[in-house]
Steps between C-alpha positions, in 0.01 A plus 500: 500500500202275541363398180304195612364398820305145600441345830498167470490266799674733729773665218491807345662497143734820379542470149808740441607464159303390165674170459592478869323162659316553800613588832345347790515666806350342813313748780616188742784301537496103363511357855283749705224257707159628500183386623153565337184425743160560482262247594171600420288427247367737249245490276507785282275628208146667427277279703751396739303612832173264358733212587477564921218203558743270320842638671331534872413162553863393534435642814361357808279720695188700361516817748661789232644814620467754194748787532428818295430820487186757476560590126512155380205401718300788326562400195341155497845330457484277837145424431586370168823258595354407848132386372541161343695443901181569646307288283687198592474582889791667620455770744689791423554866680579782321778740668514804316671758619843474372619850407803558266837508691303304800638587844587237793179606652355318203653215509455458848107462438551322197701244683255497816199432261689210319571306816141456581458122344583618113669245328592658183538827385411695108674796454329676199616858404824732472841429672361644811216260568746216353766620740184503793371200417887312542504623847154334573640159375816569746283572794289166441801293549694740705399613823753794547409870481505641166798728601679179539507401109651796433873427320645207350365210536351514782146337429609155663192272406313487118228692448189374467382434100476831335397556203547845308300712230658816368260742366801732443796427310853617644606406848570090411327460852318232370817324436788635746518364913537912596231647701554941513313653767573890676610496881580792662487713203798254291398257289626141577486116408416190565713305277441081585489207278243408691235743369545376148163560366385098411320572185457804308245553228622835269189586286602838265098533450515620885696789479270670209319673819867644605466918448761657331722585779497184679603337163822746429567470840510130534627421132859716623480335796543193298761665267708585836496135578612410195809719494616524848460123514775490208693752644503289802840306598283195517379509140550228288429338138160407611433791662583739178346330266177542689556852546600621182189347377280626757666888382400392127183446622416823708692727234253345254167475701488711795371883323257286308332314800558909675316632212241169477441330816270315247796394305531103553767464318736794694357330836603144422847660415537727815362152751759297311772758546465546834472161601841436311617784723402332780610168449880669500472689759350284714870315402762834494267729730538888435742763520546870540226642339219337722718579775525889409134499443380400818690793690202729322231300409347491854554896611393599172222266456609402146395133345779283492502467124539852491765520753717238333453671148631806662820318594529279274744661179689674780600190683572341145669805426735407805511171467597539173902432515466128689193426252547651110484208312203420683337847415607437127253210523220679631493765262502218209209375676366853573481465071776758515690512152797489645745450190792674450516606885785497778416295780483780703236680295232176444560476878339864496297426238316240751439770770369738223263239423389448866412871530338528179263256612468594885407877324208350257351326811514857682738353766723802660862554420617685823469455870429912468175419315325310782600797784814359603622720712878517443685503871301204508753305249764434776246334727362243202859422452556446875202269461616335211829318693305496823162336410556365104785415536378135336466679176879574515625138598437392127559851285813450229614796695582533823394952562642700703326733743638818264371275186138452578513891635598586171242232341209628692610923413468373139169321568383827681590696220393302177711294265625700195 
């Protein structure tokens, strides 16, 4: 029975008895070797974004490339961050038309645009345009097709300086050296140290023009992150701690920025979680669940935060025999009274609480619900080992092709 659970620098504590002293139990062994690497510096807080003059003049050059797209542009948010620029005399050109889950076509102009003289590159908007405006530093310094960043590691040269403003809290774009784009109907990534944002300015008072949707949508985005990345094999004591905070945070904030876009407070919360997200990731990388939702997301023309919600407590669900201890500490920091439960059942109790929020944001429960067509199943789990199979590499579990069938029928259908 679990009557007491704490996480404290990577342990979770089972107090079994009333006069029993505590048991440590470490997610990691003593003499695992981990690396932790992110170099880019963030400034982070209400305001944040007012501190570009002062961060861009670390950088030579005074052509700017501003990645973005339409909605942002409409609603005044470029103008306001890119002004004081053009009062001190740098000439920057807007590029706008970064749609979400941008296509290779996209990037192809974006990249063809940047290569003609700019010397440093803004991206200001969701993970799209963030994602956009890292290929655009790439092609700068990297003369290669776009098609040719593709993978791991493959950007050979640093971008040029880029500097990044999220106006939408969730993807950790701002912070992680991924780039997502669509090719040939599958999404894919660039994934490069070398398009390591250089500075990123996170201002919550950004994200109060974020719509309902896009904030429910994003903010489990960032709650996927979070768990997968400690679920991942490559998780570590750094890499927990960050997350289980960053699931505190979005169990305590994200329906009250949903309800309140207004609400400061809830926005400051939901940017801090989700760069903590990020920031282990970016470390661990991701598992299963991003890699199931990306076999629908595309066909189905579902946002990605949505997508991942979907598949999120059935992949823990799964996972959840390599990974209970570490589903014991996510429903403590779900706020899950968890006292007086088997392992097993505050495991469950954490899923419970992922689906009781996914269902007050209005995010589906079943693949059924957004016209999945059933025979279809078999082909997304053909795609799965054929075209994610990166998602797999670091799962606690290594599926089957009969597992994930079953997973996905159960996904179709609806969790009880």
């Amino acid at each position: 029975m679990v009557k007491a659970i704490g996480y404290i620098r990577g342990f979770t504590s089972h107090i079994e008895g009333g006069f029993c002293p505590l048991e440590f139990k470490l997610h990691h062994p003593l003499m695992k070797i981990y690396s932790f690497y992110v170099p880019v510096k963030l400034i982070f807080g209400v305001g944040a974004s007012k501190k570009l003059s002062d961060e861009i003049k670390a950088f030579k050059g005074k052509k700017v490339l501003v990645v973005t797209g339409r909605n942002v542009e409409r609603l005044g948010l470029v103008q306001e961050v890119i002004s004081p620029l053009e009062k001190e005399g740098y000439s920057i050109h807007v590029y706008s038309n970064v749609v979400p889950e941008p296509t290779i076509e996209i990037a192809r102009e974006v990249a063809e645009i940047a290569r003609q003289g700019f010397e440093i590159v803004l991206g200001i908007g969701g993970g799209s345009a963030m994602d956009m405006a890292k290929v655009a530093s790439a092609a700068i310094t990297n003369p290669e097709p776009v098609e040719k960043f593709i993978g791991a590691q493959q950007v050979k040269n640093r971008g040029a300086p880029l500097i990044q403003i999220p106006t939408l809290s969730g993807t950790g774009s701002e912070v992680s050296p991924v780039s997502v784009l669509i090719r040939d109907g599958v999404k894919e990534a660039i994934w490069s140290y070398n398009i390591f944002p250089y500075v990123s300015l996170i201002d919550p008072a950004l994200a109060t023009t974020a719509p309902p949707n896009a904030t429910a949508s994003s903010g489990i985005d960032a709650l996927c992150h979070a768990i997968e990345s400690i679920m991942s094999t490559e998780s570590n004591q750094v890499t927990e701690a960050l997350c289980l905070e960053a699931i505190r945070l979005i169990s305590t904030y994200l329906e009250r920025a949903y309800a309140n876009g207004d609400d400061i407070e809830a926005r400051y919360g939901i940017a801090l979680a989700s760069m903590l997200a990020a920031l282990s990731f970016t470390n661990t990388m991701l598992c299963l669940g991003h890699g199931i939702a990306y076999t629908f997301s595309v066909d189905y023309n579902v946002p990605h935060g949505v997508s991942c919600g979907i598949a999120e407590p059935y992949v823990m669900e799964y996972n959840m025999p390599a990974v209970l201890d570490k589903l014991v500490s996510m429903a403590d920091a779900f706020g899950v009274d968890i006292f007086g439960l088997s392992m097993r059942d505050a495991a469950y109790e954490a899923i419970a609480a992922f689906r009781s929020l996914a269902d007050s944001l209005e995010i589906p429960s079943c693949l059924k619900d957004l016209g999945v067509e059933k025979e279809k199943l078999e082909s997304m789990v053909d795609s799965l080992f054929t075209k994610q199979s990166r998602f797999i590499a670091r799962n606690p579990r290594k599926p089957s092709r009969e597992e994930m069938l079953s997973l996905y029928e159960r996904m179709w259908e609806g969790m009880e």
